[in-house]
DRENDO-878781 format. One line per 2 residues: number of its first residue (from 0); their letters; for each residue x, y, z of C-alpha. Coordinates in steps of 0.2 Angstrom, whole numbers, plus 2048, in hexadecimal, padded with zeros to 3 digits. Example, Ala and Ser with C-alpha at 12.3 -4.5 7.8 and 13.67 -1.06 7.14 Angstrom:
! DRENDO-878781
0 = as = 83E:7EA:827 ~ 844:7FB:824
! end
This chain:
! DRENDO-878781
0 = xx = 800:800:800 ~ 80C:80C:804
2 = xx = 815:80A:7F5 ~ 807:80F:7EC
4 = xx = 805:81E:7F3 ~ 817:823:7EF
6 = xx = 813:820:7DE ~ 806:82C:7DD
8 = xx = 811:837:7E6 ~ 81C:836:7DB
10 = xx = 810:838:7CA ~ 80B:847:7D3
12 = xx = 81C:84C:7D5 ~ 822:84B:7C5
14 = xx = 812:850:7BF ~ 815:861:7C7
16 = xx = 827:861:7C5 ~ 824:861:7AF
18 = xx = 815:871:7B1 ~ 824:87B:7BB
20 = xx = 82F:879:7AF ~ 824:87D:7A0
22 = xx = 81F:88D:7A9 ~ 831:892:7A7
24 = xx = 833:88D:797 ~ 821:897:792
26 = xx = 829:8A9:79C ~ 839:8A5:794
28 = xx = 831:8A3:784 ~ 826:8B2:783
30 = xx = 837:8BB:788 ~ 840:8B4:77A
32 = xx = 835:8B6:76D ~ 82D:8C7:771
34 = xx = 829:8CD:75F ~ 81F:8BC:75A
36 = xx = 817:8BF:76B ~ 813:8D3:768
38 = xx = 80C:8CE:756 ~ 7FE:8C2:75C
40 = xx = 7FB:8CB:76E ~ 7FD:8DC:768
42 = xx = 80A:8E4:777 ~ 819:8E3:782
44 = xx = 80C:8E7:791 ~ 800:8D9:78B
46 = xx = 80F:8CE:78E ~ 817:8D4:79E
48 = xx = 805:8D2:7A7 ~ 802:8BF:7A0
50 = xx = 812:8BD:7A5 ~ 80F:8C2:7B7
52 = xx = 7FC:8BC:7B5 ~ 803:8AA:7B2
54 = xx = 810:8AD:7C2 ~ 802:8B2:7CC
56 = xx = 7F7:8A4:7C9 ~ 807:89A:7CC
58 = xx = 80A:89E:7DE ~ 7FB:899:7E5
60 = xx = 7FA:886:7DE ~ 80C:882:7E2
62 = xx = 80E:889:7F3 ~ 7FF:87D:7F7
64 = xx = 809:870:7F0 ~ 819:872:7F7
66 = xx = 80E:874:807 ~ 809:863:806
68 = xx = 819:85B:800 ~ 820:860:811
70 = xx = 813:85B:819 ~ 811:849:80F
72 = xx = 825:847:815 ~ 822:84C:826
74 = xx = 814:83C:826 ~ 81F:831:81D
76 = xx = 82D:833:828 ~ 822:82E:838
78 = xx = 827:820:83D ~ 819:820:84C
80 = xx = 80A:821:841 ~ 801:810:83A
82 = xx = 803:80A:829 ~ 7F2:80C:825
84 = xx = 7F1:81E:82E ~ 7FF:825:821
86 = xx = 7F5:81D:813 ~ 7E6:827:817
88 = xx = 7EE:836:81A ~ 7FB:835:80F
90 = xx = 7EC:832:802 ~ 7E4:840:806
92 = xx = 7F4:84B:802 ~ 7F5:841:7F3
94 = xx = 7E5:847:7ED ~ 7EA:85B:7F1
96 = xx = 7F8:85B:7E5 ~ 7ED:851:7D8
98 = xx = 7E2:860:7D9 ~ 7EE:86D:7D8
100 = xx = 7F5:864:7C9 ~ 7E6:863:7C0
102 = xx = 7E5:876:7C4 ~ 7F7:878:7BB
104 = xx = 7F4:86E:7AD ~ 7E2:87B:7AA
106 = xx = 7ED:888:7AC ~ 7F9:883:79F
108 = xx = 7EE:87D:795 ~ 7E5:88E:794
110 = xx = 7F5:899:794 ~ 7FD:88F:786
112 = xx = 7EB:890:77B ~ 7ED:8A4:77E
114 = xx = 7FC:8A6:77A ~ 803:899:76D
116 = xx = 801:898:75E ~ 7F0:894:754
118 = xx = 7ED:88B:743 ~ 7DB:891:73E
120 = xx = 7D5:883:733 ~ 7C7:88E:72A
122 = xx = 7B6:887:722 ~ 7A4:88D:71A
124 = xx = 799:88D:72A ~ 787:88A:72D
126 = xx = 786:897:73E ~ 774:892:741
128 = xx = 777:880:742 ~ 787:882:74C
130 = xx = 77E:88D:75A ~ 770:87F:759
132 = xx = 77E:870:75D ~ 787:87B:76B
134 = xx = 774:87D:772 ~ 770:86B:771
136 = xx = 782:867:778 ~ 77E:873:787
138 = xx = 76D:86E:78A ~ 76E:863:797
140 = xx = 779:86E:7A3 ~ 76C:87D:79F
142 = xx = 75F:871:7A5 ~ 767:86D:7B4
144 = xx = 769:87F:7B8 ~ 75A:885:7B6
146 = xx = 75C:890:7A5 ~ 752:88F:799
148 = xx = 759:895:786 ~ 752:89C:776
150 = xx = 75A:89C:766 ~ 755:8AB:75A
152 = xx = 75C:8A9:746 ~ 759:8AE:737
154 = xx = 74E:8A3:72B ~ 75B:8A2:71E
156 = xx = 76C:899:723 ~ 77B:8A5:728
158 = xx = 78D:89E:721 ~ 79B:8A5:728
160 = xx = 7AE:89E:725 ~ 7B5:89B:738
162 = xx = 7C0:88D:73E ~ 7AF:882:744
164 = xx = 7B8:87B:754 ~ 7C1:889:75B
166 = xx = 7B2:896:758 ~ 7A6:887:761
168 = xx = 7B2:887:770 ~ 7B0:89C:76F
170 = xx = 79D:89B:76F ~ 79C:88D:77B
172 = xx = 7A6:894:789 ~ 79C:8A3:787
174 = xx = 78E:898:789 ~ 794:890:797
176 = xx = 798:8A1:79F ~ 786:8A8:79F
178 = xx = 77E:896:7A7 ~ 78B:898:7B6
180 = xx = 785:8AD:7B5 ~ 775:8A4:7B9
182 = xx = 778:89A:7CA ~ 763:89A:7CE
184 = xx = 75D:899:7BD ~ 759:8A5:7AD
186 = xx = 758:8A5:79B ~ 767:8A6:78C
188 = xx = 761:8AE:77D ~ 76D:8AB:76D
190 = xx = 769:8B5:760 ~ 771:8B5:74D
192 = xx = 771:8BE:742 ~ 778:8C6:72F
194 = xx = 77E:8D9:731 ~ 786:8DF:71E
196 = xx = 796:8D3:71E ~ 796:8CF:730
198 = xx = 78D:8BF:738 ~ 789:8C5:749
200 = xx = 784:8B9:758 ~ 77E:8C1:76A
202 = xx = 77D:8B5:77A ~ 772:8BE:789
204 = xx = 771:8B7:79B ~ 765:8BD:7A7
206 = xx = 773:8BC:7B4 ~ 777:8CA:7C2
208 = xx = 780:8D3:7B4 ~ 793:8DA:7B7
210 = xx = 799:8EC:7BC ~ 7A1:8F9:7B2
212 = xx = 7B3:8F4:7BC ~ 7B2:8E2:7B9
214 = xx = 7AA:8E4:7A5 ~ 7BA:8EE:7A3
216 = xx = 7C3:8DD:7A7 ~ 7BC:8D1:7A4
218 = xx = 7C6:8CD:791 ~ 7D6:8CF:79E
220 = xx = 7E0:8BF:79F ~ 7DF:8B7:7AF
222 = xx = 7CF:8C2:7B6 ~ 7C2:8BA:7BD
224 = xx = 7B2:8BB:7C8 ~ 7B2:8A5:7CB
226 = xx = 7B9:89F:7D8 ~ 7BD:891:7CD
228 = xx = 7C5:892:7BA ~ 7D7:899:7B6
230 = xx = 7CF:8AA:7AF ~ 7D6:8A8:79D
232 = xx = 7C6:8A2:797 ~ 7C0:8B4:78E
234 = xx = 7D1:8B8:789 ~ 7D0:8A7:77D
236 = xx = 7C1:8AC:778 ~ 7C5:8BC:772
238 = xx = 7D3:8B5:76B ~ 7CC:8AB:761
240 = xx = 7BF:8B6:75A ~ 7CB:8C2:75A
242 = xx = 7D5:8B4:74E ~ 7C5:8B5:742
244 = xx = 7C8:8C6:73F ~ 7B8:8C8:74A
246 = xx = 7B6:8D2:75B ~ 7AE:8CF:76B
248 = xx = 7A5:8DB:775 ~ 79A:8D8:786
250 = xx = 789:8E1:78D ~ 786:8E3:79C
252 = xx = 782:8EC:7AB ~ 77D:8E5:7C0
254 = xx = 76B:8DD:7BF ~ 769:8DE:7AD
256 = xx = 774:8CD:7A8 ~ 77E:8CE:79B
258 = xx = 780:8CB:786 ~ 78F:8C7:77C
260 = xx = 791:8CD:76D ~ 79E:8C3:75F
262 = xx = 7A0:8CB:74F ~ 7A6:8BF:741
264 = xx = 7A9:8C3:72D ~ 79F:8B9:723
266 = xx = 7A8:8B7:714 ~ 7BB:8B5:71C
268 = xx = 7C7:8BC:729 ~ 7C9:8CE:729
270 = xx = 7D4:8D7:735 ~ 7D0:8DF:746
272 = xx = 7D2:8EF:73E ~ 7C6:8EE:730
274 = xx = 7BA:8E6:73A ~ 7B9:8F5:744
276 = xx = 7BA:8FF:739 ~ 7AA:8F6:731
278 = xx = 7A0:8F5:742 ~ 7A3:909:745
280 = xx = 79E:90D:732 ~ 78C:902:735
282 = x = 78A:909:746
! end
């Protein structure tokens, strides 16, 4: 038995040891290769505060690890406490640095979506059917909480020419986002619709809304209101409309929930620029 448990002490271990060291590696790399870096995140400063984002979210994880390492020893090393004692215990720290693992990996995971490199993989989309899947897909966990959704399209199909997988994992974190705005229940509306050479979709949420301080944050890596999540969930999203040549905007304002806004082309990428441009001149 004990054995055992040294082997997961050890998966954990190494586990840990490999997400430190690719922490390094990520910092050092963002360091070295700062003009890539600057053409896809747009500034120096944009760099410098994922940078000390990603070193922030760092501490907290690691100290609880390194916490229970000395701990875990301490146990190991009593020689006065029952074999099946320092199992159970020894499990239970087992299972901390599982967690905080796990919480690295997501990290990683996020940060290394943000901020490497993206191959889109472009296609003729039907927008009305893809919303339909995502709300299908969702429908379960929108049950179980309570919120009930509408979908409002337009009678004739609207194609637009997106990466279908990364734009689904856009729209369905945003989704996700305004069920968990929800925690007693509401209603998503998802709206579509064709505006001149733009395919524009809106996702409301009846939730408690967000103030002017944190909607000016919100898009900031690392920022969140969730006690859970690693806060880079909107910053990919972005990203990756921003990818599209599309924008993302939010609506909101304290008991008045709150409505995405994601612009797309529909006939190919344009840059951020001419989209602006294009969404000042038909507003």
């Amino acid at each position: 038995m004990r054995q055992s448990v040294f082997e997961q002490v050890c998966g954990a271990i190494v586990q840990m040891t490999c997400l430190v060291h690719l922490s390094r590696v990520i910092v050092s790399s963002m360091t070295e290769e700062r003009d890539r870096s600057l053409d896809s995140l747009q500034s120096l400063a944009e760099i410098t505060q994922l940078a000390g984002g990603l070193a922030h979210e760092l501490r907290n994880p690691l100290s609880t690890i390194m916490i229970n390492l000395k701990l875990l020893k301490e146990q190991l090393s009593d020689t006065n406490t029952s074999a099946e004692d320092m199992r159970r215990r020894a499990l239970v720290k087992v299972d901390t640095l599982r967690r905080e693992a796990e919480r690295l990996q997501a990290l990683f995971d996020d940060f290394l979506q943000l901020t490497g490199p993206r191959g889109l993989e472009p296609g003729r989309t039907d927008m009305c059917q893809l919303l339909g899947r995502l709300l299908e897909f969702l429908k379960p966990v929108l049950e179980s909480g309570a919120v009930h959704w509408s979908m409002d399209v337009p009678n004739e199909p609207v194609f637009a020419v997106v990466d279908e997988r990364l734009i689904s994992q856009a729209l369905l974190n945003l989704m996700i986002n305004a069920q968990q705005a929800m925690a007693d229940g509401g209603e998503l509306r998802v709206r579509l619709s064709a505006q001149a050479d733009w395919c524009v979709i809106e996702l409301s949420d009846t939730g408690m809304g967000i103030s002017p301080a944190e909607r000016e944050r919100i898009f900031q890596p690392f920022f969140s209101t969730k006690a859970e999540g690693t806060g880079l969930g909107l910053s990919i999203t972005r990203r990756i409309v921003s990818d599209h040549g599309g924008l993302l905007s939010c609506e909101s304002g304290l008991g008045a929930g709150t409505t995405f806004v994601v612009r797309l082309p529909l006939r190919g990428f344009a840059t951020a620029e001419e989209h602006q441009a294009q969404v000042l001149s038909d507003g």
